[in-house]
MARVEXVEX-175163 format. One record per atom (N, C-alpha, C, O, CB): x, y, z; atom name; residue number from 1. Coordinates in Angstrom, 2 decimals, padded with zeros to 5 digits. Glycine has a CB too. Example, Ala and Ser with C-alpha at 12.3 -4.5 7.8 and 13.67 -1.06 7.14 Angstrom:
BEGIN
{{013.19 -005.69 007.80} N 1},
{{012.30 -004.50 007.80} CA 1},
{{013.20 -003.30 007.80} C 1},
{{014.24 -003.32 008.46} O 1},
{{011.31 -004.47 009.05} CB 1},
{{012.85 -002.25 007.08} N 2},
{{013.67 -001.06 007.14} CA 2},
{{012.90 000.03 007.87} C 2},
{{013.41 001.14 008.04} O 2},
{{014.08 -000.60 005.72} CB 2},
***
This chain:
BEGIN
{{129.23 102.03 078.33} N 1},
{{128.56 101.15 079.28} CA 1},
{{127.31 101.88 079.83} C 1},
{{126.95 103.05 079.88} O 1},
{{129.53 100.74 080.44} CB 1},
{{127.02 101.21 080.06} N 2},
{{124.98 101.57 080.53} CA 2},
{{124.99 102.37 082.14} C 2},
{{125.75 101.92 083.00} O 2},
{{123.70 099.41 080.88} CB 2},
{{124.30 103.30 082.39} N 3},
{{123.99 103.38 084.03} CA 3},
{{123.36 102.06 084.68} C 3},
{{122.48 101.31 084.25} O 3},
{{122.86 104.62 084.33} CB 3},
{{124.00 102.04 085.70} N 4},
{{123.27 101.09 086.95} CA 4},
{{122.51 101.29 087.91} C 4},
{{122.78 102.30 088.56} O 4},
{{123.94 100.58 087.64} CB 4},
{{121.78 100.79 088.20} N 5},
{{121.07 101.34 089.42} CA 5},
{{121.03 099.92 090.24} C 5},
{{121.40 098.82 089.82} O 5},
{{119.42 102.12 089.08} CB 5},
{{120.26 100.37 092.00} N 6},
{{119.89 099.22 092.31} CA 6},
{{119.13 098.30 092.03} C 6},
{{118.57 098.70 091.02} O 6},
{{119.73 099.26 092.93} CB 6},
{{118.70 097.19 092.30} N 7},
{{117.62 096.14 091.69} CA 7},
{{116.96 095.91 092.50} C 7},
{{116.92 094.81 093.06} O 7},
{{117.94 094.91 091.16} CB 7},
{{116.15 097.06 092.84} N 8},
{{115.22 097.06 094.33} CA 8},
{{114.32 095.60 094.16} C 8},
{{114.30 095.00 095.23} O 8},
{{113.91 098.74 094.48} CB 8},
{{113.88 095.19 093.51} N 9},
{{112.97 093.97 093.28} CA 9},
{{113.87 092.89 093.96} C 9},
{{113.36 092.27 094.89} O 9},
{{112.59 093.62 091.56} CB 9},
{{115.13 092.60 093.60} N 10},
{{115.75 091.64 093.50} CA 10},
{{116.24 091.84 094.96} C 10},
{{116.29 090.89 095.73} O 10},
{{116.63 091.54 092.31} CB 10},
{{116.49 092.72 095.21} N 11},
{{117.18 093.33 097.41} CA 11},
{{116.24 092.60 097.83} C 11},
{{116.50 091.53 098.39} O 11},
{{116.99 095.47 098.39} CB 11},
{{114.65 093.11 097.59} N 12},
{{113.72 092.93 098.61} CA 12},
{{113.33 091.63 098.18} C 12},
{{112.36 091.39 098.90} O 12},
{{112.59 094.00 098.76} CB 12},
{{113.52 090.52 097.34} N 13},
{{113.39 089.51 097.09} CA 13},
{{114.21 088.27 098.05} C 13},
{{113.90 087.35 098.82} O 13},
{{113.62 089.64 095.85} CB 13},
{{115.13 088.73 097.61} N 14},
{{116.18 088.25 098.50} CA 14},
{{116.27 088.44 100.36} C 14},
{{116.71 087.60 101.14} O 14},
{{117.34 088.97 097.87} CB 14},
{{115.64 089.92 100.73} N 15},
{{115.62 089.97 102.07} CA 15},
{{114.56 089.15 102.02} C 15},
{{114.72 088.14 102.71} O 15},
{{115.55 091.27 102.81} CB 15},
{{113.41 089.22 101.41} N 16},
{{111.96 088.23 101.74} CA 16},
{{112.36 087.05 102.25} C 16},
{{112.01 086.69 103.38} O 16},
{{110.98 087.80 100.43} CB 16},
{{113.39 086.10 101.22} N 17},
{{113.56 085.14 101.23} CA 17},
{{114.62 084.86 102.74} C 17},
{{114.39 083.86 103.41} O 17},
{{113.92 084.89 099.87} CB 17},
{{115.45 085.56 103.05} N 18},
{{116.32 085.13 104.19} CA 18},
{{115.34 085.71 104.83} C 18},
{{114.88 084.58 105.00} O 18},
{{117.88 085.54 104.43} CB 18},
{{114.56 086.40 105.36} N 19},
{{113.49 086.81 106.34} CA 19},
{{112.73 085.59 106.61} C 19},
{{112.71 085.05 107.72} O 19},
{{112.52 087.97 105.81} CB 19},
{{112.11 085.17 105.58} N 20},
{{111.12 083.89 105.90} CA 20},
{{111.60 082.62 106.37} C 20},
{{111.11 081.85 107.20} O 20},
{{110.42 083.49 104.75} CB 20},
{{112.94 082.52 105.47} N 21},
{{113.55 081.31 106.15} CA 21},
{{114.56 081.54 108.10} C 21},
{{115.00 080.67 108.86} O 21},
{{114.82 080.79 104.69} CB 21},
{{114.55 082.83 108.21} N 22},
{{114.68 082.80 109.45} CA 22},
{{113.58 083.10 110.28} C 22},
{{113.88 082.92 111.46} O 22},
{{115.58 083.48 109.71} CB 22},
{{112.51 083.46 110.12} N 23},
{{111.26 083.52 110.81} CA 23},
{{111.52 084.32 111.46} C 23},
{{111.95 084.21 112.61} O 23},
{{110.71 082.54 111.45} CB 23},
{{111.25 085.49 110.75} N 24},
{{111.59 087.18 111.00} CA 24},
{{110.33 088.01 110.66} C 24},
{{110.43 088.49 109.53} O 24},
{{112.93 087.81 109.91} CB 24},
{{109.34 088.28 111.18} N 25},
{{108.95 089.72 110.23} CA 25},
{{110.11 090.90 110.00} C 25},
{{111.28 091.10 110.31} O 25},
{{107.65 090.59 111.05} CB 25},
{{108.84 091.68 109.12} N 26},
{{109.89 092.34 108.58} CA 26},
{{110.25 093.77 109.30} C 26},
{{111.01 094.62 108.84} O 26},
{{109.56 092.50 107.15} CB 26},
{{109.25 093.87 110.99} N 27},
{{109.66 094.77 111.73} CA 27},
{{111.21 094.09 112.74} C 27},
{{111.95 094.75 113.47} O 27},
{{108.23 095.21 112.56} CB 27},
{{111.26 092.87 112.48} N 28},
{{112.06 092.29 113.70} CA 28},
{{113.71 092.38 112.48} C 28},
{{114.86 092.56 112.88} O 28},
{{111.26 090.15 114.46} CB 28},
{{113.33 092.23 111.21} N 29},
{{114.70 092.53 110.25} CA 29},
{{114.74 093.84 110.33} C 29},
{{115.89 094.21 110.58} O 29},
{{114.71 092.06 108.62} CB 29},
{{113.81 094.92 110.19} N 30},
{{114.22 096.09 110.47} CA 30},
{{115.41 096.65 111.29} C 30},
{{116.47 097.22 111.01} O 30},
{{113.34 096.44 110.86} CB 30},
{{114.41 096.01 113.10} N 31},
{{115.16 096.24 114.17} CA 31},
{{116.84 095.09 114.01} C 31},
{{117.84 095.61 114.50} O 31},
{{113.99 095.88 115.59} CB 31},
{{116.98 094.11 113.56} N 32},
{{118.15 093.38 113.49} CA 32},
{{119.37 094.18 112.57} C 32},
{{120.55 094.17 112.89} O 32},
{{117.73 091.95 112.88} CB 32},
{{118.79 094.91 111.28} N 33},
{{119.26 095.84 110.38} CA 33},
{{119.74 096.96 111.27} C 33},
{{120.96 097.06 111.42} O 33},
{{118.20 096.26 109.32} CB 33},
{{119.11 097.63 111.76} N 34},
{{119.45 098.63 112.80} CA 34},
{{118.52 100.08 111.57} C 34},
{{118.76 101.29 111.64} O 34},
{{121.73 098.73 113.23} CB 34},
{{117.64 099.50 110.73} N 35},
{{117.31 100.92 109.69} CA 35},
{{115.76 100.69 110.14} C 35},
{{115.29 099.71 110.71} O 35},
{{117.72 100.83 107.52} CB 35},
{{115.18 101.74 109.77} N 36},
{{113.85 102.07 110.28} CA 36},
{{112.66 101.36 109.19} C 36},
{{112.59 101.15 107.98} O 36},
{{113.74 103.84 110.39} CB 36},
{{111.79 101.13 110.37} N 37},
{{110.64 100.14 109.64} CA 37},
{{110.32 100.88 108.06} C 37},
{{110.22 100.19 107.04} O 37},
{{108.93 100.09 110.76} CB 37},
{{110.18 102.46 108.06} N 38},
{{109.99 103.07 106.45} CA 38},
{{110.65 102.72 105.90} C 38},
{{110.22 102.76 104.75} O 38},
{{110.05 104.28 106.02} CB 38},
{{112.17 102.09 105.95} N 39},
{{112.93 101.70 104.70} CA 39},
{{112.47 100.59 104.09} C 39},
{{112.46 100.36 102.88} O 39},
{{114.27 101.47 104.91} CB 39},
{{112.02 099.80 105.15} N 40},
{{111.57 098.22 104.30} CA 40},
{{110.44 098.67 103.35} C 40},
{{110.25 098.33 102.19} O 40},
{{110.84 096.77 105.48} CB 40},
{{109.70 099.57 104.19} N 41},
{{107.97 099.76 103.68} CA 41},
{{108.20 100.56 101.85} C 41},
{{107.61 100.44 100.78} O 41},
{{106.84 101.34 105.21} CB 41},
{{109.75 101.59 102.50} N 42},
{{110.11 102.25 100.88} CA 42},
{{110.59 100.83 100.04} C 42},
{{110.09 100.59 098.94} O 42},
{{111.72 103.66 100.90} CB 42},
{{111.19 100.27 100.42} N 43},
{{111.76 098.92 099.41} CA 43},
{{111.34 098.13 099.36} C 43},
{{112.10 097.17 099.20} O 43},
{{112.72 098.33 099.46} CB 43},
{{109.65 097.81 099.45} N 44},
{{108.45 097.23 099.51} CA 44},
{{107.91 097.89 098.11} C 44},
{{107.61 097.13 097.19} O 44},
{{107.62 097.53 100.95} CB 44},
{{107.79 099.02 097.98} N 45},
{{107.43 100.43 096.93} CA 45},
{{108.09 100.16 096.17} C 45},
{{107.43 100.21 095.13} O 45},
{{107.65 101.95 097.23} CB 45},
{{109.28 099.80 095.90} N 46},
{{110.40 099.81 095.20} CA 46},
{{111.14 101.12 094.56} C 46},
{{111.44 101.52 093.43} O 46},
{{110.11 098.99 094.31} CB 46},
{{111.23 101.48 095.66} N 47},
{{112.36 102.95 096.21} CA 47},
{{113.35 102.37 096.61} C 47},
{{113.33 101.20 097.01} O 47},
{{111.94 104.06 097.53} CB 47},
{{114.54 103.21 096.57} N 48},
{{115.58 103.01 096.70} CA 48},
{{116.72 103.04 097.77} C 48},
{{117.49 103.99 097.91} O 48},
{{115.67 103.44 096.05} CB 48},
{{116.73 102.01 098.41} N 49},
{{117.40 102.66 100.05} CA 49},
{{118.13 103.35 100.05} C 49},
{{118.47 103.74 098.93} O 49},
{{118.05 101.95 100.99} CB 49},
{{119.19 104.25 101.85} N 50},
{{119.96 104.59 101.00} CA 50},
{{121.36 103.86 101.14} C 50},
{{121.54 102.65 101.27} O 50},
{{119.98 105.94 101.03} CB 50},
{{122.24 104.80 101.10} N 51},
{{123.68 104.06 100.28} CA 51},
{{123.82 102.74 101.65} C 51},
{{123.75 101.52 101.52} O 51},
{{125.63 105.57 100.13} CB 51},
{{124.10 103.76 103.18} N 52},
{{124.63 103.05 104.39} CA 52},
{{123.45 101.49 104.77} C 52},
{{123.84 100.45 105.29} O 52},
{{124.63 104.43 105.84} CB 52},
{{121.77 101.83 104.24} N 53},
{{121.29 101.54 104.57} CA 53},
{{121.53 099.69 103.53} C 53},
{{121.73 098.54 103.94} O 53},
{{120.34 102.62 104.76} CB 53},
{{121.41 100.20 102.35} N 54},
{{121.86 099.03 100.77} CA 54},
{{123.44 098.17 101.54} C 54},
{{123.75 097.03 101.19} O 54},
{{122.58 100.49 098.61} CB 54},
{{124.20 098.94 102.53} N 55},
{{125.10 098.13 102.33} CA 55},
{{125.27 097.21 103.80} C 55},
{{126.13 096.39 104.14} O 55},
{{126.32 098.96 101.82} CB 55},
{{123.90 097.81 104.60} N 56},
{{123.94 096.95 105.59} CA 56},
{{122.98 095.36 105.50} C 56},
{{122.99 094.27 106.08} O 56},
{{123.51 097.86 106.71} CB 56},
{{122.11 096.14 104.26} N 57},
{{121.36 095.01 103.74} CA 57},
{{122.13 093.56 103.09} C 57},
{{121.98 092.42 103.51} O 57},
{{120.52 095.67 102.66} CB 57},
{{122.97 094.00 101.96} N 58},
{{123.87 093.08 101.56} CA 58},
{{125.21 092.42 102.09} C 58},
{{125.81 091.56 101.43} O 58},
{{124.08 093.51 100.69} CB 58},
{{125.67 092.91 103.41} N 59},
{{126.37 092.46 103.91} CA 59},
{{125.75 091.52 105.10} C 59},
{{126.39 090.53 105.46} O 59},
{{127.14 093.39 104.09} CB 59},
{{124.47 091.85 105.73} N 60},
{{123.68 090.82 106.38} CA 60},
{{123.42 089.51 105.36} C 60},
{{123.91 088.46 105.76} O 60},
{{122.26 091.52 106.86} CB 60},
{{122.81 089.47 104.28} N 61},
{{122.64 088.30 103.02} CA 61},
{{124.02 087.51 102.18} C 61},
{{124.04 086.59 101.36} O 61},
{{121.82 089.17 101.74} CB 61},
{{125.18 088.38 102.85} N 62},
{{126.35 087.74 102.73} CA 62},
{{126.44 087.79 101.30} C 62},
{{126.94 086.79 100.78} O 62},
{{126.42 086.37 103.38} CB 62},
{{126.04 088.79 100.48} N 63},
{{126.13 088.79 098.75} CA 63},
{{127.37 089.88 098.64} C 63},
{{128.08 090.38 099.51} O 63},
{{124.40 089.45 097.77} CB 63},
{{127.34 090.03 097.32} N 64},
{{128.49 091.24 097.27} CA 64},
{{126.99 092.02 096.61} C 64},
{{126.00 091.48 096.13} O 64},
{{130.41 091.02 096.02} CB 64},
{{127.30 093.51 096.79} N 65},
{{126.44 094.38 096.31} CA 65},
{{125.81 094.24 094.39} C 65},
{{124.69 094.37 093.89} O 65},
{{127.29 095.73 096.68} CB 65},
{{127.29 093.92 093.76} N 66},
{{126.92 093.79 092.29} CA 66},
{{126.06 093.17 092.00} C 66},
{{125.65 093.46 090.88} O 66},
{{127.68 093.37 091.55} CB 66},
{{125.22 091.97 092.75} N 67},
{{124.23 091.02 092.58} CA 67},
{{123.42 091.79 092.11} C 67},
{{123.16 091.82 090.91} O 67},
{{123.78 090.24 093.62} CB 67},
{{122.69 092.77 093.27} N 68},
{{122.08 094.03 093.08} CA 68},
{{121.40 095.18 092.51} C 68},
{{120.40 095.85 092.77} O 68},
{{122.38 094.24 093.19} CB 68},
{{122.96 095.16 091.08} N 69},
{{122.97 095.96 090.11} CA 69},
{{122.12 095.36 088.91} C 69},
{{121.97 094.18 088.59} O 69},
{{124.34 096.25 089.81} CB 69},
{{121.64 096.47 088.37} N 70},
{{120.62 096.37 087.57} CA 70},
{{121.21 097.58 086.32} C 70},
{{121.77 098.54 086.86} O 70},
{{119.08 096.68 088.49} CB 70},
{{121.17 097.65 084.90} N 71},
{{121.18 098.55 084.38} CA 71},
{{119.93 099.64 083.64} C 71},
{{118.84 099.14 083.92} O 71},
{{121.91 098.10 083.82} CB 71},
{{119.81 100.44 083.13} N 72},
{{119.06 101.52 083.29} CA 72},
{{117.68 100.73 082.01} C 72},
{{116.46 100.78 082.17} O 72},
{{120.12 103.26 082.86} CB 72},
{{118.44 100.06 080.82} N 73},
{{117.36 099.74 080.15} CA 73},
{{116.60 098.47 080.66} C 73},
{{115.44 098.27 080.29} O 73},
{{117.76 099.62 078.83} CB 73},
{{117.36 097.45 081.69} N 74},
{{116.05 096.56 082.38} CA 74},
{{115.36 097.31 083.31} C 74},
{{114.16 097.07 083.23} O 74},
{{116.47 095.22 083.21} CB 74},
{{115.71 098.33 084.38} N 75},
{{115.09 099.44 084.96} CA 75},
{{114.21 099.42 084.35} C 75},
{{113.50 098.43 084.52} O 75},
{{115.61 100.60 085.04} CB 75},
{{113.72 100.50 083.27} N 76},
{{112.87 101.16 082.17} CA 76},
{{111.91 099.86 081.71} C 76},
{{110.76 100.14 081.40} O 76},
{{113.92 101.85 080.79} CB 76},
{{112.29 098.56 081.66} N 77},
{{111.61 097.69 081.02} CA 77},
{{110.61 097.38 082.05} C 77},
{{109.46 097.45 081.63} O 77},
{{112.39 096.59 080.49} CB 77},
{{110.75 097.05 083.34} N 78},
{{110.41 096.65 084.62} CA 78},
{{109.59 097.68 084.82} C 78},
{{108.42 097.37 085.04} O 78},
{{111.48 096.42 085.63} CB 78},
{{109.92 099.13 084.81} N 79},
{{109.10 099.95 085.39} CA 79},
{{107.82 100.32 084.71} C 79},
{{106.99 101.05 085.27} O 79},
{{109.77 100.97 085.66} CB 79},
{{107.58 099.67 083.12} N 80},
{{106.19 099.24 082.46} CA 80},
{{105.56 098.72 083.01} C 80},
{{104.47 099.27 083.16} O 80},
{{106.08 098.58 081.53} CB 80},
{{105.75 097.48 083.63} N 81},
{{105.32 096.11 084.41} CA 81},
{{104.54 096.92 085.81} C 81},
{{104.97 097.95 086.32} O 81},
{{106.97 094.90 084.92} CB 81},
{{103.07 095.99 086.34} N 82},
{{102.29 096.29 087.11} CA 82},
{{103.23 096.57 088.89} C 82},
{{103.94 095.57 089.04} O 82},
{{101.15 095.09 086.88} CB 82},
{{103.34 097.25 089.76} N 83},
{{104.27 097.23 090.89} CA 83},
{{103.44 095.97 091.63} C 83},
{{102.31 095.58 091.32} O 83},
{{104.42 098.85 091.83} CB 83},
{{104.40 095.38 092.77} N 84},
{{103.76 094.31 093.15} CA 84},
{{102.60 094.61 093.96} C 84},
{{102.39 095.79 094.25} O 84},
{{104.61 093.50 093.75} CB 84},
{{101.59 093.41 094.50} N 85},
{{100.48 093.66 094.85} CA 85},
{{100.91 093.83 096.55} C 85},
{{100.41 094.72 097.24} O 85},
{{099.41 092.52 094.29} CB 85},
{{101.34 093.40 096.78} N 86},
{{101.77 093.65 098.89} CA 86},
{{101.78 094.33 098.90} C 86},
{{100.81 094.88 099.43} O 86},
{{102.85 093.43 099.90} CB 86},
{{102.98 095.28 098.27} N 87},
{{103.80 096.55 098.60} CA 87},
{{102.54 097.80 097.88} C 87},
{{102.88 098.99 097.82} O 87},
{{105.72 096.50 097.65} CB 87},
{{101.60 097.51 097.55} N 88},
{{100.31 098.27 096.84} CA 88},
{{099.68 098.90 098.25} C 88},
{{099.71 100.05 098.70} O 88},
{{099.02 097.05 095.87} CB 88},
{{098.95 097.31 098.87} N 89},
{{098.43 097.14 099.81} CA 89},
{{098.87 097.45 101.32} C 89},
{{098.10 097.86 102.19} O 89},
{{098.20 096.18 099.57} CB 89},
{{099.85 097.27 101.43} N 90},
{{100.56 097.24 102.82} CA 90},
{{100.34 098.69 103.34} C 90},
{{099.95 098.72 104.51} O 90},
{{102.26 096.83 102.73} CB 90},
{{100.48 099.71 102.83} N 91},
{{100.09 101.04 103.35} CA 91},
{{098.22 101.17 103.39} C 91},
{{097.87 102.05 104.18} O 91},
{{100.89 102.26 102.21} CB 91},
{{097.66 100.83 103.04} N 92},
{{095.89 100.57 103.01} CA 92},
{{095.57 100.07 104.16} C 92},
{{094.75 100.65 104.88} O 92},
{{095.25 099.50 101.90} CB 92},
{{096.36 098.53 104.63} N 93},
{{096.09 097.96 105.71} CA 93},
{{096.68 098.39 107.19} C 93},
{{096.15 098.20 108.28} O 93},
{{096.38 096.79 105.39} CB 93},
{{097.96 099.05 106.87} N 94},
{{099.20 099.93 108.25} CA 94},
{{097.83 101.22 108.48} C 94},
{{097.85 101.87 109.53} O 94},
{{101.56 101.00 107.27} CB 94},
{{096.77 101.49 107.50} N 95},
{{096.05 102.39 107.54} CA 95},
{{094.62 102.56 108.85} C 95},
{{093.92 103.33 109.51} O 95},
{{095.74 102.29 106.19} CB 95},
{{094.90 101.44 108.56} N 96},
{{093.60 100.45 109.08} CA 96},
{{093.27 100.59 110.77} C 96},
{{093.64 099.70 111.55} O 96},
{{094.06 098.63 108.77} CB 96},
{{092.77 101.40 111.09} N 97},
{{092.64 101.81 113.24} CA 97},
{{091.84 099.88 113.64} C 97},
{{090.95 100.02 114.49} O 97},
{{090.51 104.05 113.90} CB 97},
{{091.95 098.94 113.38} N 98},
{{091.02 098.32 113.64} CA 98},
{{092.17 097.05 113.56} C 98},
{{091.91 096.06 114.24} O 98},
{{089.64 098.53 112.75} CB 98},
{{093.20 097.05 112.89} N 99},
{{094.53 095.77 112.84} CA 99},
{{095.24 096.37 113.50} C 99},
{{095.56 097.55 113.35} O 99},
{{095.38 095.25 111.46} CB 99},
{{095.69 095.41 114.55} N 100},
{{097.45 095.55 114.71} CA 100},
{{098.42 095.03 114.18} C 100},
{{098.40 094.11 113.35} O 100},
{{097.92 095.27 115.70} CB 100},
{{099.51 095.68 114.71} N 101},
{{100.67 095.63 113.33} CA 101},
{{101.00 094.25 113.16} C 101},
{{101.26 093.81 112.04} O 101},
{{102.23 096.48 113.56} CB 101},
{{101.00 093.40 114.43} N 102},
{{101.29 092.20 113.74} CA 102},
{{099.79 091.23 113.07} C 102},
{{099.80 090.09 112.62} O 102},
{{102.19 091.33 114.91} CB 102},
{{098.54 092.23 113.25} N 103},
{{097.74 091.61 112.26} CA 103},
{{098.05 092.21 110.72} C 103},
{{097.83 091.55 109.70} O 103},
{{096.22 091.82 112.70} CB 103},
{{098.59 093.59 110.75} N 104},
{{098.57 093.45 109.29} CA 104},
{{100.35 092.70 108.54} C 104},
{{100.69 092.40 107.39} O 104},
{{098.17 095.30 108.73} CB 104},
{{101.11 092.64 109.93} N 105},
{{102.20 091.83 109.01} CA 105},
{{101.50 090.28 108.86} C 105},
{{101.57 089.74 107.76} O 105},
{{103.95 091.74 109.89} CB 105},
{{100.89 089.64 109.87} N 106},
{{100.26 088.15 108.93} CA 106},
{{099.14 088.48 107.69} C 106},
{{098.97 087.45 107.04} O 106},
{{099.24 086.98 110.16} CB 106},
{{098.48 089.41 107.27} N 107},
{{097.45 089.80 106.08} CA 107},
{{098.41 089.70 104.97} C 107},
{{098.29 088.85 104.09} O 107},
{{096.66 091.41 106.15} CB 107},
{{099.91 091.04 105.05} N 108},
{{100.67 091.01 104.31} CA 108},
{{101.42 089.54 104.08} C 108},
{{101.15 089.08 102.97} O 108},
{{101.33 092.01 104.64} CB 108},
{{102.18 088.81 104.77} N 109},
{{102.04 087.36 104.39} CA 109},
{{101.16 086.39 103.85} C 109},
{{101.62 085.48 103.17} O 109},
{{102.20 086.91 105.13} CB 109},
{{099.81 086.50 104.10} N 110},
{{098.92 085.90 103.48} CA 110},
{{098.85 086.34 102.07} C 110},
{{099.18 085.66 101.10} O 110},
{{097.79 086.03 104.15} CB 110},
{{098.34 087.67 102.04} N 111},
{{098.26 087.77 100.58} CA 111},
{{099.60 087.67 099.88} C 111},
{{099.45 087.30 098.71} O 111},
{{097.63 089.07 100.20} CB 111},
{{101.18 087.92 100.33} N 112},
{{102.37 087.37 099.48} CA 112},
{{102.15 086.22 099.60} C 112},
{{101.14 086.37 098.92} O 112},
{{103.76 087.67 099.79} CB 112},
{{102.13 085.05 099.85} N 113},
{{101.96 083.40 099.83} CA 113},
{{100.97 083.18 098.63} C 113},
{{101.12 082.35 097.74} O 113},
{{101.25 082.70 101.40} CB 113},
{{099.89 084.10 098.75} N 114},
{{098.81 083.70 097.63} CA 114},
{{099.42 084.14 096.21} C 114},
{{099.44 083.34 095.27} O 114},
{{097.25 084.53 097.90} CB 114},
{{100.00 085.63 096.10} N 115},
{{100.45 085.86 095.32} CA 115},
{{101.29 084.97 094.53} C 115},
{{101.09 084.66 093.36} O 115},
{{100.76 086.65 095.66} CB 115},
{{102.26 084.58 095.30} N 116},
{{103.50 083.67 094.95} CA 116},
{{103.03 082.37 094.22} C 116},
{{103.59 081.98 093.20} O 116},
{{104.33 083.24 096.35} CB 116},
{{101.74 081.58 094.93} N 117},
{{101.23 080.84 094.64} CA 117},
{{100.71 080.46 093.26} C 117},
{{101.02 079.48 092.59} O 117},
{{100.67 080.94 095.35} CB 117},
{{099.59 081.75 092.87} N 118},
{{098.92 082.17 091.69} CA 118},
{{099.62 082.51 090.84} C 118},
{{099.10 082.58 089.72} O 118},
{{098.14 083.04 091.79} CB 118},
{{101.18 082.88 090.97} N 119},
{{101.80 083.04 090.00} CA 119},
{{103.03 081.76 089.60} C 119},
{{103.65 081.83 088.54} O 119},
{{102.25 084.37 090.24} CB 119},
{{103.19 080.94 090.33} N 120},
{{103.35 079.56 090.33} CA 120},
{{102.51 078.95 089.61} C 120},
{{103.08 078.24 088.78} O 120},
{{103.31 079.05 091.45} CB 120},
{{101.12 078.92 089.56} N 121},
{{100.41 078.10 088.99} CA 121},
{{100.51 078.62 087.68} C 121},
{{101.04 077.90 086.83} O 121},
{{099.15 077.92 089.55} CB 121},
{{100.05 079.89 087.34} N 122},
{{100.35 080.24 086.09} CA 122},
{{101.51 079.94 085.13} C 122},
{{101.40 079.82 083.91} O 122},
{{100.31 081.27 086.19} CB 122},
{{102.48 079.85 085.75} N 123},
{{103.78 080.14 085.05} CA 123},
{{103.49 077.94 084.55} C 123},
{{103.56 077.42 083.43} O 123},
{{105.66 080.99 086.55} CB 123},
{{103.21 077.35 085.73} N 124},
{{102.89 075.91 085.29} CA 124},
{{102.06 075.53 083.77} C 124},
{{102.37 074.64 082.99} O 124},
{{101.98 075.37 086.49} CB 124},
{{100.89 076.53 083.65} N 125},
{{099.79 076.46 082.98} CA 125},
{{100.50 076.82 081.43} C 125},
{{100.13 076.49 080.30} O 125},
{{098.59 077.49 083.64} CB 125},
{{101.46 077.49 081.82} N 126},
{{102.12 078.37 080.66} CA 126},
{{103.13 077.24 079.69} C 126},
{{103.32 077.00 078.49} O 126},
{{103.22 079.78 081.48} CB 126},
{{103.65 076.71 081.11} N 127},
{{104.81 075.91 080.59} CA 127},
{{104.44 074.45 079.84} C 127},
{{105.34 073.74 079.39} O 127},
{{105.75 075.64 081.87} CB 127},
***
């Protein structure tokens, strides 16, 4: 059988998604998580939380952890693929003496919405 790892894409997909539909940034899921704003920002990167931190995540989303699991050759396949564009950006703009944080968490929403968008349309164009 194959190594597993986590499916950091698929965690932070999933927190995105219960985040947005509860109208959360992602400093206010932080603080609700009880783990520090760098973990989101690492699993934004797609780093790997850690163990206490992964299992407070999936027990808030009400999943079982295996959802999660990923094995080592989709790993390797994925990690060819471009990293996403937020999680690029989001440290450039946290950089920024001139935004505050909740201007760069609405920038970071803006540009994920567009993202999401543009790749919606594509996938249409495709189909």
């Amino acid at each position: 059988m194959a190594n597993a790892s986590i499916d950091v894409i698929a965690l932070y997909g999933a927190l995105d998604a219960a985040r947005e539909g509860r109208e959360l940034s992602w400093r206010q899921l932080a603080k609700l998580l009880d783990v520090s704003p760098s973990t989101m920002s690492r699993l934004a990167n797609g780093k790997n939380p850690d163990v206490e931190a992964f299992a407070t995540m999936v027990r808030w989303l009400d999943v079982p952890a295996e959802k999660f699991m990923i094995d080592d050759e989709e790993l390797q396949r994925r990690a060819a693929e471009p990293p996403d564009l937020v999680a690029e950006l989001a440290p450039l703009l946290r950089a920024r003496p001139d935004l505050e944080p909740e201007d760069v968490e609405h920038l970071e929403e803006l540009i994920g919405s567009a993202v999401r968008r543009f790749s919606a349309d594509r996938a249409r164009r495709v189909n």
